[in-house]
C-alpha positions as CSV (number, residue, x, y, z in Angstrom):
1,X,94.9,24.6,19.4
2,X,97.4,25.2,21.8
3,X,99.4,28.5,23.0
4,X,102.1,27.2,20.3
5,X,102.7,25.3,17.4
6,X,106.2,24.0,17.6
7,X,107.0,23.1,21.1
8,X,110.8,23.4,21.0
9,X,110.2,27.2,20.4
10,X,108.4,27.3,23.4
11,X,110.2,30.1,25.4
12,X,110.6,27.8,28.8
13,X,112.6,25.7,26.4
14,X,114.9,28.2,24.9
15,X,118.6,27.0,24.5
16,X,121.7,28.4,23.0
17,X,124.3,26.6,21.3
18,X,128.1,26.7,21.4
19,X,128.9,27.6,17.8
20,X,126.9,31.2,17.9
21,X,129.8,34.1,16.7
22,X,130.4,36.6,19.7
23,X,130.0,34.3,22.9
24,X,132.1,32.5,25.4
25,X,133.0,29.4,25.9
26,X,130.7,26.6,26.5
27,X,130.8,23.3,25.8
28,X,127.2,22.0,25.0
29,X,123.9,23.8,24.9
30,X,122.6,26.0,27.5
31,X,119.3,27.6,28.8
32,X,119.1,31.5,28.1
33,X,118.5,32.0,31.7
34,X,122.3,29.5,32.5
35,X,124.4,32.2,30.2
36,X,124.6,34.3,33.1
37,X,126.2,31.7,35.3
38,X,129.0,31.1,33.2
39,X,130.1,34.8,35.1
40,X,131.6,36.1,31.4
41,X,132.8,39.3,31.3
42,X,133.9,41.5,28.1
43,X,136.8,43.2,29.8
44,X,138.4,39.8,31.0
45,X,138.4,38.9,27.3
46,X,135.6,35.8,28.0
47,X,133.6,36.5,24.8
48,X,135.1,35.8,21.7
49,X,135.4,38.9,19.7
50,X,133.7,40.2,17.3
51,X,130.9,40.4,19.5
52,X,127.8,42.8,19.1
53,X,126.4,43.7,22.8
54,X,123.6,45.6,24.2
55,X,123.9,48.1,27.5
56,X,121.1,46.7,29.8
57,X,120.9,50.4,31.5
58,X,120.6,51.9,28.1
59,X,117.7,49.3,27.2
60,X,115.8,50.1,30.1
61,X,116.3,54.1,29.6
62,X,115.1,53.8,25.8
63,X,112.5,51.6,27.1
64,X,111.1,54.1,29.9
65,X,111.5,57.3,27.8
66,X,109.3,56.1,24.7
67,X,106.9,54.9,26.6
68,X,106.7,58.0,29.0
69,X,106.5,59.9,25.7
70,X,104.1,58.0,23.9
71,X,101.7,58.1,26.9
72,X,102.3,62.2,27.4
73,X,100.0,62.0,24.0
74,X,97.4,59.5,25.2
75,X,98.2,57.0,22.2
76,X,99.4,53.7,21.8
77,X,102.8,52.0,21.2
78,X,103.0,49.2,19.1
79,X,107.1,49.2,18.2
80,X,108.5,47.7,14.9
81,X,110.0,44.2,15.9
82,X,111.2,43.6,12.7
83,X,114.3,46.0,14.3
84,X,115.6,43.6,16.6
85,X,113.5,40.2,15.9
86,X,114.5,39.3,19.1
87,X,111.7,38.3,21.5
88,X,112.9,38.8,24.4
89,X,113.0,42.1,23.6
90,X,109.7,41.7,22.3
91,X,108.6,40.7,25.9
92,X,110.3,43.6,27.7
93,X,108.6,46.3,25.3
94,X,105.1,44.5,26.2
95,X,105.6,44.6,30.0
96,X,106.6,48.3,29.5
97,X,103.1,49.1,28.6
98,X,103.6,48.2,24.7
99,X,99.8,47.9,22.9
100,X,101.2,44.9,21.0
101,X,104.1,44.1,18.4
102,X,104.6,45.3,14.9
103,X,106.2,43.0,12.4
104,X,106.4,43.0,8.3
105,X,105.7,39.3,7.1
106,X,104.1,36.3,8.4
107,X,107.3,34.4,9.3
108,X,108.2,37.4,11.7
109,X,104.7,37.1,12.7
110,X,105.0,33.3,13.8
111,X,108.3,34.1,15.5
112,X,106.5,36.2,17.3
113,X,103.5,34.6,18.1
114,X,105.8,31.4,19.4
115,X,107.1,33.3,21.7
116,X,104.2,34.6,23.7
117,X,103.0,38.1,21.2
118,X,99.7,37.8,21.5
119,X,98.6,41.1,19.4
120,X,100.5,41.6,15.9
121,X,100.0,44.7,13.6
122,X,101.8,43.5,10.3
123,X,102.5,46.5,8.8
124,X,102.4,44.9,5.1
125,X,100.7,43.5,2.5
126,X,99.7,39.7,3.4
127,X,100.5,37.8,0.0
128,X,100.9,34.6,-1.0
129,X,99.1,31.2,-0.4
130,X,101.4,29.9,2.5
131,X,102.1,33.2,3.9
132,X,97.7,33.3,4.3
133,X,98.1,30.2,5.6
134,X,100.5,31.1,7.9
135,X,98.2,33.4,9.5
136,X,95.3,31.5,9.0
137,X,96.8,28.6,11.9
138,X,97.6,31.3,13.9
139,X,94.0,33.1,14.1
140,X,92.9,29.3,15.2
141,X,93.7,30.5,18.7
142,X,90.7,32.8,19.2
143,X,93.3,35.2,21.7
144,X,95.5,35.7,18.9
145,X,94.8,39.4,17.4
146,X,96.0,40.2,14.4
147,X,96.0,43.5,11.2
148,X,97.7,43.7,7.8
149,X,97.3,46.4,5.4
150,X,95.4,46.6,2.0
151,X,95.9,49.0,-0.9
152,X,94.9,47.2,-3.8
153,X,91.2,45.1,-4.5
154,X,93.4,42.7,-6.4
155,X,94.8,42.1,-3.3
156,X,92.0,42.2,-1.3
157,X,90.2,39.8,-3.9
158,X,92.9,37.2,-2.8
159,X,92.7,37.9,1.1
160,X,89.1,37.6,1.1
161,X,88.9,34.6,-1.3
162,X,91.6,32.3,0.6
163,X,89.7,33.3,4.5
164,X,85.7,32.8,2.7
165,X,87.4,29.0,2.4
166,X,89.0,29.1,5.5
167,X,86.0,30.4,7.3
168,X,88.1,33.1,9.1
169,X,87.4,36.6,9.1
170,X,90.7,38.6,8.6
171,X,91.4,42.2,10.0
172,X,92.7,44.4,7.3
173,X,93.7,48.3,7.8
174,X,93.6,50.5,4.5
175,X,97.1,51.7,4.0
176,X,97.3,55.3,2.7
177,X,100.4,55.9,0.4
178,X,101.8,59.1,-2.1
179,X,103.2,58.8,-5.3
180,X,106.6,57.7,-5.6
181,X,106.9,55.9,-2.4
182,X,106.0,52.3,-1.5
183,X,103.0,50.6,-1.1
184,X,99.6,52.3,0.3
185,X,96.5,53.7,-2.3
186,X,97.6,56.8,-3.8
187,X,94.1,59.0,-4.6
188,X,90.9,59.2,-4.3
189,X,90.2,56.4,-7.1
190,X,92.4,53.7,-5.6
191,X,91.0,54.0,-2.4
192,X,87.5,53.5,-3.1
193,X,88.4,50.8,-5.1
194,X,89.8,49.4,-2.4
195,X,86.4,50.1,-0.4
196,X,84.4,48.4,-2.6
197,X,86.5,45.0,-2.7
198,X,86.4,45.3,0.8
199,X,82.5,45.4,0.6
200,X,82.3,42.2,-1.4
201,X,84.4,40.0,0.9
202,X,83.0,41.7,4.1
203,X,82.4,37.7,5.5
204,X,86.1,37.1,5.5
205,X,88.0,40.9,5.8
206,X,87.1,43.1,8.6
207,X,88.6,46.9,7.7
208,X,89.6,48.1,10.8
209,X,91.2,51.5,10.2
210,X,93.8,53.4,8.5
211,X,97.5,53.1,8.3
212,X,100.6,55.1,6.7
213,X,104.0,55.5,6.8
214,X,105.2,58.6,6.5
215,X,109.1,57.9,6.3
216,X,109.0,57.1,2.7
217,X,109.2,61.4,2.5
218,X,111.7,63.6,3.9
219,X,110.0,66.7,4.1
220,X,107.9,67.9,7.5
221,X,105.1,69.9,5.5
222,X,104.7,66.8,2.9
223,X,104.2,64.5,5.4
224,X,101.6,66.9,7.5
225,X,99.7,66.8,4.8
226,X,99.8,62.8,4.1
227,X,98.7,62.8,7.9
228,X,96.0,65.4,7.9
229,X,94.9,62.5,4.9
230,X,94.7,60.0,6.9
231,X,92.8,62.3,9.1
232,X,90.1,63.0,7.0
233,X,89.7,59.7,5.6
234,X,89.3,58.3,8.9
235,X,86.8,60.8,9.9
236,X,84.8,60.2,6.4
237,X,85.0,56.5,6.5
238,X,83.6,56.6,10.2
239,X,80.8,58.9,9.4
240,X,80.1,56.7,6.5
241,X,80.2,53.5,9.4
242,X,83.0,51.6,7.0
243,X,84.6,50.3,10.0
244,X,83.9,47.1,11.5
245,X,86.3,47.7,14.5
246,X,85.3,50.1,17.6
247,X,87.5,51.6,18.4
248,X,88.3,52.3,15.0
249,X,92.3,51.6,14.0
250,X,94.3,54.9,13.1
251,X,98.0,54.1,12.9
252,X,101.4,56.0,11.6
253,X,105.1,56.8,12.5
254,X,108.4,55.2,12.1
255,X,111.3,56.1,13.9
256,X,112.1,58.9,12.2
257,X,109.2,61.6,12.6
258,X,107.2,59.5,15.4
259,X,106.7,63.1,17.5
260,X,104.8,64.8,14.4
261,X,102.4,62.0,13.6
262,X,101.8,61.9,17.6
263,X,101.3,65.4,17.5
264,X,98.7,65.5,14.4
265,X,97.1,62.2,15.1
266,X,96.4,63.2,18.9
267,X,94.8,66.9,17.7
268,X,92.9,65.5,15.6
269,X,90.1,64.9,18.4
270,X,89.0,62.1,17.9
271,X,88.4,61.0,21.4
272,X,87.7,57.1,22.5
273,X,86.2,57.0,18.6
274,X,89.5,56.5,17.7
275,X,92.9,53.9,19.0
276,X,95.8,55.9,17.5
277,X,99.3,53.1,17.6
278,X,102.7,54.1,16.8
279,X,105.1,51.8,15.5
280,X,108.9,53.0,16.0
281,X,111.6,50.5,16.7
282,X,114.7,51.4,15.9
283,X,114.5,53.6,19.1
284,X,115.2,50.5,21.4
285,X,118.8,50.2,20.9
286,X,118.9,54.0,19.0
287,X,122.1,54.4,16.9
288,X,124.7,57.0,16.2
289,X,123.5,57.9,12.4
290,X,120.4,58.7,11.0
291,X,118.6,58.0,14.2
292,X,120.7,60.3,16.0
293,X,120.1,62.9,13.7
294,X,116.7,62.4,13.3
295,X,116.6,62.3,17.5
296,X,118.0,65.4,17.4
297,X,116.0,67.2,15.0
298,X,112.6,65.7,17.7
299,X,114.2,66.9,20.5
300,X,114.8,70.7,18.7
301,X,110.8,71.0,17.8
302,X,108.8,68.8,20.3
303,X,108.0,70.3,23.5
304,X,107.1,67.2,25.6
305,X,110.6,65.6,24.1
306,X,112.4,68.7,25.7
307,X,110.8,68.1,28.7
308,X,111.9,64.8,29.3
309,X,115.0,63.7,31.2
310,X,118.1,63.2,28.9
311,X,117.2,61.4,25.3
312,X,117.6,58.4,23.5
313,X,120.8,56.2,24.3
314,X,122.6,54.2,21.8
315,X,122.5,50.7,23.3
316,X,124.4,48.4,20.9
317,X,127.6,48.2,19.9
318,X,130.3,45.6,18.0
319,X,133.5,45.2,20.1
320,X,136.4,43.8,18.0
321,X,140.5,43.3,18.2
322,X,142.8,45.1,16.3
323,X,144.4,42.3,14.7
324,X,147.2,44.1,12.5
325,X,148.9,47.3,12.5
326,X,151.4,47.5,9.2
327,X,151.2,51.0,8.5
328,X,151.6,54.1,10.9
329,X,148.3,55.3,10.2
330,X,146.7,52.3,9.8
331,X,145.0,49.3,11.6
332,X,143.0,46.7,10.9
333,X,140.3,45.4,12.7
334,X,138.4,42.1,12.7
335,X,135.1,43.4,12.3
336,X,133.4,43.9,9.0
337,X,130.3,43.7,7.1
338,X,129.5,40.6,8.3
339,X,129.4,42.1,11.6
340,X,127.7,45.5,11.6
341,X,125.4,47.8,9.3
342,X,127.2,50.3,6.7
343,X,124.5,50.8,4.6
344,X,123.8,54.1,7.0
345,X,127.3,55.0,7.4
346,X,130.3,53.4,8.6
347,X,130.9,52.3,12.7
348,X,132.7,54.7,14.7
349,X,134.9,53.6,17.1
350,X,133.8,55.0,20.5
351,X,135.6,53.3,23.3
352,X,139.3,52.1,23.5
353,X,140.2,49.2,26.1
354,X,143.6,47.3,26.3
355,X,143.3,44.2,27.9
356,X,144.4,44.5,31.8
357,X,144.2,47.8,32.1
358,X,141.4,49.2,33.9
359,X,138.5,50.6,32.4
360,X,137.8,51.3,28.5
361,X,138.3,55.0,27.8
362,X,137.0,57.0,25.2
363,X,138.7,56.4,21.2
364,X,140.2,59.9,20.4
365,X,138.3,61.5,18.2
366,X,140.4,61.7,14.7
367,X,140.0,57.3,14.5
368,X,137.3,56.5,11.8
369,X,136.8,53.7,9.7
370,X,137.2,53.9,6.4
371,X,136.2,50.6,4.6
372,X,135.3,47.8,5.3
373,X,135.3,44.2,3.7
374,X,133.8,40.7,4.7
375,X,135.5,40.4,8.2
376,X,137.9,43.4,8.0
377,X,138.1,47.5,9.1
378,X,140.4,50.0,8.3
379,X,141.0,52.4,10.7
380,X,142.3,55.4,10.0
381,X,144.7,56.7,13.3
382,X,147.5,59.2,13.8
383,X,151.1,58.2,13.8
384,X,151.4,58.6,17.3
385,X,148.6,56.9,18.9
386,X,149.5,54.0,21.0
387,X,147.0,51.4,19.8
388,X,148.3,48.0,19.5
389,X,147.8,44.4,18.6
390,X,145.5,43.0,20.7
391,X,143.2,46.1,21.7
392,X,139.9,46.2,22.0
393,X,137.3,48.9,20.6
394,X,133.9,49.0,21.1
395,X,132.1,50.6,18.0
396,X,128.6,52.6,17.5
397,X,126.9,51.8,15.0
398,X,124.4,53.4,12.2
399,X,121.4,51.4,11.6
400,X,119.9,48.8,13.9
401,X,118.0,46.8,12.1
402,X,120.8,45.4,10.1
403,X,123.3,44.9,12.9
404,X,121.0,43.1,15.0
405,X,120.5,40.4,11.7
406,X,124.3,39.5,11.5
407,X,124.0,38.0,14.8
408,X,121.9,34.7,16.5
409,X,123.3,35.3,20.5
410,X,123.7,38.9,21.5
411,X,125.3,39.3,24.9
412,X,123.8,41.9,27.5
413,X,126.2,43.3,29.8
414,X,125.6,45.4,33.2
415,X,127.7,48.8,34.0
416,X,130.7,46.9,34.8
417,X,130.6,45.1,31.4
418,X,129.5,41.4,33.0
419,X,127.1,39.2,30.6
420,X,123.7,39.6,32.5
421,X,121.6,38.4,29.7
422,X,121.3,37.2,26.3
423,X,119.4,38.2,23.6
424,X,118.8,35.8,20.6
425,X,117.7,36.8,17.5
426,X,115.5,34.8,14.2
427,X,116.1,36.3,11.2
């Protein structure tokens, strides 16, 4: 088997067409690495708006910091891809020191596999008969490395069925869950039922450690204690030589509460015994919401996050026109939810640029979106602001993950807001 599956997804060959929303002008398809020769430029009004764009300097400062703190504990990054599904993201969080790529199905998982990711933690259940199969082409190349997570022995029944007749042996980490939150084995009972399944299909399933994630619970002490679990069920399961992995798989943390399960996972002392991965993701391109505020909150009780030089940086943003101003108060903008997130909380207009003159500037601080539809925002402003037809604002946004999937082509731009790169995405 080759390094990939479908040659015209072979990175070398990566092109972008002329019909992608929130690019400039180009007549027929070009090579990623030709974008930047077509010298585009937001503030000269090249790309045509709405246009979500990511801050290469903030990339490479979220990029540098995580890792830096991630590395202050000794432990492993694996960050959640699933955030951006872009792989050349993907590639820059590897050569930054990243232990491999997280991902939540086996499509994602292919995406990234086709695109050079060479060790996957799928941080889900592996169901289905195609989705197996999926993975089961993929584990043909013998440096392709691969987890997904049990918490069921019906489930496990099917993995190791469908692998005994593929002659493959899966990897398999046992997810760890609480009651009343998603998936993962909920006592004592469930668990060693799981163990046991995983006994009777040890040919074809490998368990290779323990997995949770803590952000289905919004309470610090509740989620110490699901992580002192995970603790001592590593610790038994090692003593009782369950594993089939050395070192043996201990993995947590979204983006929310990343610095606690670093701090309890790394005290646990487990030593080399023990290869503790984190998976955040949303801190790549950070936001002005509920990452933000759960930012905050880290850099108020972790000492090695105080320590550090500055914080997280929101990287992305949607620039748009205003397009109609027929109320004093009011303005419309032509961005909507086909655009950006609002599940999280509405954009906020942060920068204010009219085109040819000079620099954007900071919006005042009383503009706020209100609603939005399909392709439209109202903007609430004051009677006397000077915004007009034609003006450009560049909005934060809440929520990552579900910007990044409105859009194919995202446009990277450079301090002086020049198109340096471009980042596609496969949702």
């Amino acid at each position: 088997m080759g390094s990939h599956l479908f040659k015209d997804e072979h990175p070398a060959l990566a092109t972008i067409g002329p019909l992608n929303k929130g690019l400039g002008f180009f007549g027929e398809s070009v090579q990623e690495e030709d974008i930047t020769s077509l010298g585009w430029n937001l503030l000269h009004e090249d790309l045509s708006l709405p246009s979500a764009v990511l801050y290469q300097d903030k990339l490479l400062h979220n990029l540098d910091w995580m890792q830096q703190f991630i590395t202050a504990y000794g432990v492993k990054l694996a960050p959640h891809g699933k955030t951006t599904m872009a792989p050349r993201l993907f590639q820059m969080q590897l050569e930054k020191g990243a232990w491999g790529i997280t991902l939540a199905t086996a499509q994602q998982t292919l995406v990234a596999y086709e695109h050079g990711v060479r060790r996957v933690l799928m941080a889900n259940q592996l169901v289905g008969k195609e989705n197996m199969a999926i993975i089961a082409r993929l584990l043909q190349d013998p440096a392709f490395e691969y987890y997904c997570l049990v918490d069921s022995a019906a489930q496990v029944d099917q993995l190791g069925a469908f692998y005994s007749e593929h002659g493959q042996r899966l990897n398999v980490l046992l997810e760890l869950g609480v009651f009343g939150g998603r998936t993962g084995a909920r006592d004592q009972e469930q668990l060693q039922a799981v163990l046991a399944a995983c006994s009777r299909w040890s040919g074809s399933l490998a368990l290779s450690g323990i997995e949770i994630y803590e952000g289905v619970l919004d309470d610090e002490a509740a989620i110490r204690a699901l992580l002192q679990w995970a603790v001592s069920v590593t610790r038994k399961l090692a003593e009782d030589k369950c594993f089939e992995r050395a070192p043996i798989l201990l993995s947590g943390a979204g983006s929310a509460w990343y610095d606690v399960v670093a701090e309890v996972f790394s005290s646990a002392g487990f030593g080399d015994a023990v290869e503790i991965v984190l998976r955040p993701g949303c801190y790549l391109t950070h936001d002005i919401g509920a990452y933000r505020e759960a930012q905050t909150k880290i850099l108020q009780r972790n000492p090695i996050a105080q320590r550090m030089h500055l914080g997280l940086l929101p990287a992305l943003q949607v620039w748009a026109y205003v397009q109609s101003a027929p109320e004093a108060e009011r303005a419309i903008v032509g961005m909507g939810k086909r655009d950006a997130a609002f599940d999280a909380g509405l954009p906020v207009p942060a920068l204010h640029f009219r085109p040819g003159h000079g620099r954007p500037h900071g919006a005042p601080g009383h503009w706020g979106v209100t609603k939005m539809m399909d392709q439209h925002a109202y903007l609430q402003v004051a009677a006397h602001d000077d915004l007009r037809v034609g003006d450009m604002i560049g909005f934060d946004i809440s929520h990552p993950c579900l910007t990044f999937d409105k859009w194919r082509a995202l446009p990277v731009l450079d301090a002086e807001y020049q198109v340096v790169d471009v980042v596609r995405t496969f949702f």
